[in-house]
Structures are given as C-alpha cells and as structure tokens.
C-alpha positions in Angstrom: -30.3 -14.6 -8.0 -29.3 -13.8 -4.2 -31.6 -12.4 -2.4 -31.5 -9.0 -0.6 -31.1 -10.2 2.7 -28.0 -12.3 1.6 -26.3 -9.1 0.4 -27.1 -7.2 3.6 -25.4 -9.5 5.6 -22.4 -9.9 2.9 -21.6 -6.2 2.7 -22.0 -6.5 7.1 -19.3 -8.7 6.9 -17.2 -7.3 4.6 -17.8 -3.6 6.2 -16.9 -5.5 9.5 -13.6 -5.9 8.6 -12.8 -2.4 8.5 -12.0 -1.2 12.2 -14.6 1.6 13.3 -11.5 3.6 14.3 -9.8 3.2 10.9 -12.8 4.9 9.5 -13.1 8.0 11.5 -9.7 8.9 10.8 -9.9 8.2 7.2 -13.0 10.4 7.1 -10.7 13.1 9.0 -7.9 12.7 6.7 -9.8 13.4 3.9 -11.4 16.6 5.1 -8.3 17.7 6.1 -6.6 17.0 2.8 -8.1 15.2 0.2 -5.5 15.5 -2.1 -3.2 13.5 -0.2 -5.6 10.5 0.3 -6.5 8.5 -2.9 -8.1 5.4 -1.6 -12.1 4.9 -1.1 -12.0 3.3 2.3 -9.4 2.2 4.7 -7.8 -1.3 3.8 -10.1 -4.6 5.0 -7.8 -6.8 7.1 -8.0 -9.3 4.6 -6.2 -7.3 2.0 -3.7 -6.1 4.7 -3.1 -9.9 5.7 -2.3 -10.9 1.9 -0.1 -7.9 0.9 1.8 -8.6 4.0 2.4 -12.6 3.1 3.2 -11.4 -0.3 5.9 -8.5 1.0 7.4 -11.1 4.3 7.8 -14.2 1.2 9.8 -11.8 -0.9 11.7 -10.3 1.7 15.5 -9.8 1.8 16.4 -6.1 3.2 14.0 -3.2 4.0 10.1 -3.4 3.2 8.8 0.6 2.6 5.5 0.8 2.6 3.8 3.5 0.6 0.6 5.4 1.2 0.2 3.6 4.2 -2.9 5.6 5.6 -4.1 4.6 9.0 -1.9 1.8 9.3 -4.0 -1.2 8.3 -0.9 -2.5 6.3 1.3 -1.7 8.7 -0.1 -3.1 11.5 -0.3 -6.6 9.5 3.4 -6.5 8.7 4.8 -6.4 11.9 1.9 -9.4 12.9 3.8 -11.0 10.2 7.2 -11.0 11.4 8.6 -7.7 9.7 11.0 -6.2 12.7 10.3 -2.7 13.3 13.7 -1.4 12.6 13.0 -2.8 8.7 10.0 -1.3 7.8 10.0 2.4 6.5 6.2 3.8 6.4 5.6 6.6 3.4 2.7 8.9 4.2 1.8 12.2 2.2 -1.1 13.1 4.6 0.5 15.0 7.4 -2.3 13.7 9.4 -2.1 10.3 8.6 1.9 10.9 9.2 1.1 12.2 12.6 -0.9 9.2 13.2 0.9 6.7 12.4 4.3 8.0 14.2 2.2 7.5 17.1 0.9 4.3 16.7 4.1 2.8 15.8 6.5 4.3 17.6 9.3 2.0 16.1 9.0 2.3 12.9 10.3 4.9 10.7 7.4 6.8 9.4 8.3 9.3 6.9 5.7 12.1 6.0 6.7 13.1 2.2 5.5 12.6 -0.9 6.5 9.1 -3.1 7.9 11.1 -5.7 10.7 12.0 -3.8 11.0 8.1 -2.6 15.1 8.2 -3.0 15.8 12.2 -0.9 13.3 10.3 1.6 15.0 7.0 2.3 18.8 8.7 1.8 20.9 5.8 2.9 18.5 3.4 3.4 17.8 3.8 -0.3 20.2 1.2 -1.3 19.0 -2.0 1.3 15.2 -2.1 -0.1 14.0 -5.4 -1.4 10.4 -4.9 -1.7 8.0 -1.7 -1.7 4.3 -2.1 -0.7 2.0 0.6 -2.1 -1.7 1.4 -1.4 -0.9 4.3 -4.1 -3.9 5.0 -6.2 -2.0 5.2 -9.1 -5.1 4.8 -10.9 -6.6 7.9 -10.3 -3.4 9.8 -10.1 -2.4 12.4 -13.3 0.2 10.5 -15.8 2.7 12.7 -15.2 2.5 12.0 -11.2 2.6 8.2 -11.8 5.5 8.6 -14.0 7.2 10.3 -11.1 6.5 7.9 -8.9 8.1 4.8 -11.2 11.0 7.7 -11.5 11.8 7.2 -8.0 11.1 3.6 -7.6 13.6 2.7 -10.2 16.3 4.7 -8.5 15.9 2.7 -5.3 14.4 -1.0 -6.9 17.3 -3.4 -7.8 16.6 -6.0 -11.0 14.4 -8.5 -9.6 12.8 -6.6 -6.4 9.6 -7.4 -5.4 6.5 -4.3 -6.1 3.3 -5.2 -4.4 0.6 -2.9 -5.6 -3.6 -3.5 -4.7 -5.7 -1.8 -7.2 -9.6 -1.5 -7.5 -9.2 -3.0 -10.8 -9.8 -6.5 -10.7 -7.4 -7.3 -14.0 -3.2 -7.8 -13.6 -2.0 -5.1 -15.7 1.3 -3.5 -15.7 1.3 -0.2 -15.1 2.1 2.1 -17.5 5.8 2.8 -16.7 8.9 3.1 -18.7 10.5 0.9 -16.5 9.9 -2.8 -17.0 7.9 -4.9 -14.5 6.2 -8.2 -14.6 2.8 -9.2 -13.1 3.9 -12.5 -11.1 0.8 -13.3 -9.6 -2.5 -11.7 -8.3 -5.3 -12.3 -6.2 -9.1 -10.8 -5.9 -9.2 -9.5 -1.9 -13.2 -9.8 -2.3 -13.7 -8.6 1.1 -12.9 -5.4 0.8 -14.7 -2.3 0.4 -14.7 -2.2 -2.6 -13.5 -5.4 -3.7 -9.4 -5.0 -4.5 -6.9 -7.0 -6.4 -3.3 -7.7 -5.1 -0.9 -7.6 -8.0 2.7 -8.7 -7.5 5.8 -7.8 -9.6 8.6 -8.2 -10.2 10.7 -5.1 -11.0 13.1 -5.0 -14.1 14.3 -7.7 -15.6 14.9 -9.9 -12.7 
C-alpha cells in the first residue's frame, strides 16, 4: 500500500499541471454562471496534449472545439499545428467567451450554446472534419444531450472524427440516436480528476 507521503507528492504533480491562472478563472466562471460550466477543474496539459494528437491525426477540414473553457485545449491545438483560421472555439460561458476571444485573437471563438452547433458555424458548417468536446455530457439532462447529437449530426459527415474526454474511465457510446463507434481511448491519469479520451468515429464511416 503507498504511503501518504507518495500520494502527496502525486496529487502535487498532477495539480501542477493545471496552470494557476487557469484555475482562477474557472473559479470565476463558475460564480458567474455555473450552469454554463460542467467540468470539475480546468483540463491538465496532459489531456489537452492527447485530445489535440487525436484531433491534428484525424484532421482534414475545420477542427471546432466545444466547451472549450479557459483555453487549455485550445492552446494545445494550435502547439500542434492546427492554423488559426481552422479552428472554430464553442463557449457557452460568456465569460469564458470573452476570455478566450482575447487570448486568441485569431481564432474564431463563438459564444453560444452546442445545441445550436449548425446556426453557429453557418457556412462553415459544411468543411468540419473533426469536433473536440470537453462537454460534460455526463451530467447534462437527456434531453440536452440529445440536442447536442441533434446538431452534431447535421454538421458531422459519415466517418468524421468526435473526440470526447469523460470522467468515466470506460469507452461507452453515448447514448445517441445517431450511430458512433468507440475507436480507441486512453486514461489521461494526470488529470484532476483522472479523465478518459474516447475517440469515434461518427456514423457509419
């Protein structure tokens, strides 16, 4: 059995992954709205780093982010290679929005709700290859996730890649009417809390 000062320095190293920053205005968003932020703690750079492999592999037209917070994600796509003018940012928070407009000054950040993915994106709608969400779809009413695969499926071709991260540590489709498969997955262990990356594919490929 580990001892106590081994998880002490774990959970230091896994907290220290997390910019300081990050945290403050995570904590702000979330007095400021908590309904439009669904994730327990910004996203460790580790978990950035692999959804943003994951989204560059599979990429062929636009990337859109969703739920992208205070730009953890973000930040690691463009340190990946994604040019500015192809990554579309979805933020609900109008914070967060706010903030990341300002941060990335290049990128289209669009502050609206997931839901309404297609009215968002307008022509761009039709040039998206893969869609990165830090969605807590989890933890969000049925009827809201259902939405949400609603409007994915009206911009998703057959065979698009959807890169979700979830606290649950199995690959599980999610409960859509739309038909996705789980490709692969990975536990993102240091992470507060610990956070799998699922990948799918979207239809029927």
């Amino acid at each position: 059995m580990q001892g106590l000062s081994w998880w002490k320095k774990t959970l230091g190293r896994v907290a220290g992954s997390v910019f300081p920053a990050d945290l403050r205005l995570f904590a702000r968003a979330i007095c400021s709205g908590p309904q439009a932020v669904g994730a327990a703690c910004p996203s460790s750079r580790r978990l950035a780093d692999y959804m943003a492999s994951q989204a560059v592999a599979a990429s062929k037209g636009y990337i859109v982010e969703l739920g992208a917070g205070t730009g953890v994600v973000t930040a690691s796509l463009l340190d990946h290679g994604v040019a500015p003018e192809r990554l579309i940012v979805v933020e609900k928070s109008a914070l967060l929005a706010a903030h990341l407009k300002e941060r990335f000054p290049d990128v289209v950040v669009l502050e609206g709700d997931a839901a309404d993915l297609a009215n968002l994106l307008g022509w761009r709608a039709q040039r998206v290859s893969v869609v990165v969400s830090s969605l807590p779809l989890k933890s969000l009413p049925k009827s809201t996730v259902d939405q949400i695969g609603s409007a994915l499926d009206a911009v998703l071709p057959k065979g698009a890649t959807f890169i979700q991260f979830t606290y649950s540590l199995r690959c599980r489709a999610i409960d859509w009417a739309q038909e996705i498969t789980c490709l692969h997955s990975r536990t993102i262990w240091r992470n507060v809390p610990p956070a799998r990356v699922n990948v799918f594919a979207w239809g029927d490929g």
